[in-house]
C-alpha positions in Angstrom: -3.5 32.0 -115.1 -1.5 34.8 -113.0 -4.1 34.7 -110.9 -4.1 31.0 -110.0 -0.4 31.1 -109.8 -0.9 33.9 -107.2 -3.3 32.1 -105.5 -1.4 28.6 -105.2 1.7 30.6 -104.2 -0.6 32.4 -101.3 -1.7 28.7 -100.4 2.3 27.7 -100.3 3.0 30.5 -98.5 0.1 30.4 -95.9 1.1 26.4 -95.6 4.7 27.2 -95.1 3.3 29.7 -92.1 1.1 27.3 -90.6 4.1 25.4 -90.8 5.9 27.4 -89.3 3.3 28.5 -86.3 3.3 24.5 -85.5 6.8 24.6 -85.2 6.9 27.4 -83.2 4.6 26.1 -81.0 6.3 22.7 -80.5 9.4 25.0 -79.7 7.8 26.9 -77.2 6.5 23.6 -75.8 9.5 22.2 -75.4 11.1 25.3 -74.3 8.3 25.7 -71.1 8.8 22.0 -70.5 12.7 22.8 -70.3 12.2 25.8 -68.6 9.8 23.5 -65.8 12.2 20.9 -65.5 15.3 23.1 -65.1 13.2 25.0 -62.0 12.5 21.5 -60.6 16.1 20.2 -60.6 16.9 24.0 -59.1 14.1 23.4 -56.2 16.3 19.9 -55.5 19.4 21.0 -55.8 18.4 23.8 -53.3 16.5 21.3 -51.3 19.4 19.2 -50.9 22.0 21.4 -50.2 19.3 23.0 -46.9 19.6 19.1 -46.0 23.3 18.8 -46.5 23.5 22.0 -43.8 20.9 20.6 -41.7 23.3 17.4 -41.7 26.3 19.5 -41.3 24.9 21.2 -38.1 23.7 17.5 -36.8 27.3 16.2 -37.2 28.8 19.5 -35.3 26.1 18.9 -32.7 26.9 15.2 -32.4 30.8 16.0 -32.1 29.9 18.8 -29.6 27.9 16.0 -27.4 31.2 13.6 -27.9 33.4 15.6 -26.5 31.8 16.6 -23.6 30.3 13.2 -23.1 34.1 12.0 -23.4 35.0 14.6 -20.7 32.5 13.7 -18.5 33.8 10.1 -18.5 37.2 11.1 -17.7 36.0 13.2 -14.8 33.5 10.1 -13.7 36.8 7.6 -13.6 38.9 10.6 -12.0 36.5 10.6 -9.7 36.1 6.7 -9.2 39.7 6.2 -8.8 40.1 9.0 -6.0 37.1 7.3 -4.1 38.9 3.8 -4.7 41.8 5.3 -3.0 40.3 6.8 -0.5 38.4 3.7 0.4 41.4 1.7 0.8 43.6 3.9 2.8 40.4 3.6 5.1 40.3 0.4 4.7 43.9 0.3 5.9 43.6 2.6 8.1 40.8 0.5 10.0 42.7 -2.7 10.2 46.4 -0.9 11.3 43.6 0.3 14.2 42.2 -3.2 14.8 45.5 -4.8 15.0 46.6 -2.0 17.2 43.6 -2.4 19.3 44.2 -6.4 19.4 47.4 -5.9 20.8 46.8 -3.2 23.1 43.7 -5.4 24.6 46.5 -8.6 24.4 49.0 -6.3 26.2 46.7 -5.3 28.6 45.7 -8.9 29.4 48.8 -10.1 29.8 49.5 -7.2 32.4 
């Protein structure tokens, strides 16, 4: 009788184990899937933040090209208005000489 109450015990004992080793197991699963998932959502988090710079450096870029595409338009009407002026002081200046000329060729007719 000791002997079967040693043996059941040994059975209880290597159930509990097995027990045990299946539980240990399902942790360790879970623990690798963890473990896979918290490396995936470090890869995108690490992805996103080389985007996010990559963004950053567009937007500085596309300020940089703003600005000097703003300057450059400033200097174009600069430039427009001093060609506007200059065209009408010639303008100006040509018909002051044609009405001069008018009246120096009316002056000289009438002489």
């Amino acid at each position: 009788k000791q002997i079967d109450a040693k043996n059941n015990e040994l059975e209880e004992i290597n159930i509990i184990m097995k027990n045990s080793k299946t539980h240990t197991l399902e942790n360790n699963n879970e623990l690798k899937s963890e473990t896979k998932r918290f490396i995936d959502q470090a890869q995108l988090i690490s992805s996103l933040q080389q985007s996010l710079a990559e963004c950053k450096m567009d937007l500085d870029t596309s300020l940089r090209s703003k600005v000097s595409s703003e300057q450059d338009t400033k200097i174009a009407r600069q430039e427009l208005e001093s060609v506007t002026q200059a065209r009408d002081w010639y303008q100006k200046q040509m018909k002051e000489s044609q009405e001069l000329r008018a009246k120096a060729i009316k002056d000289a007719m009438i002489l």
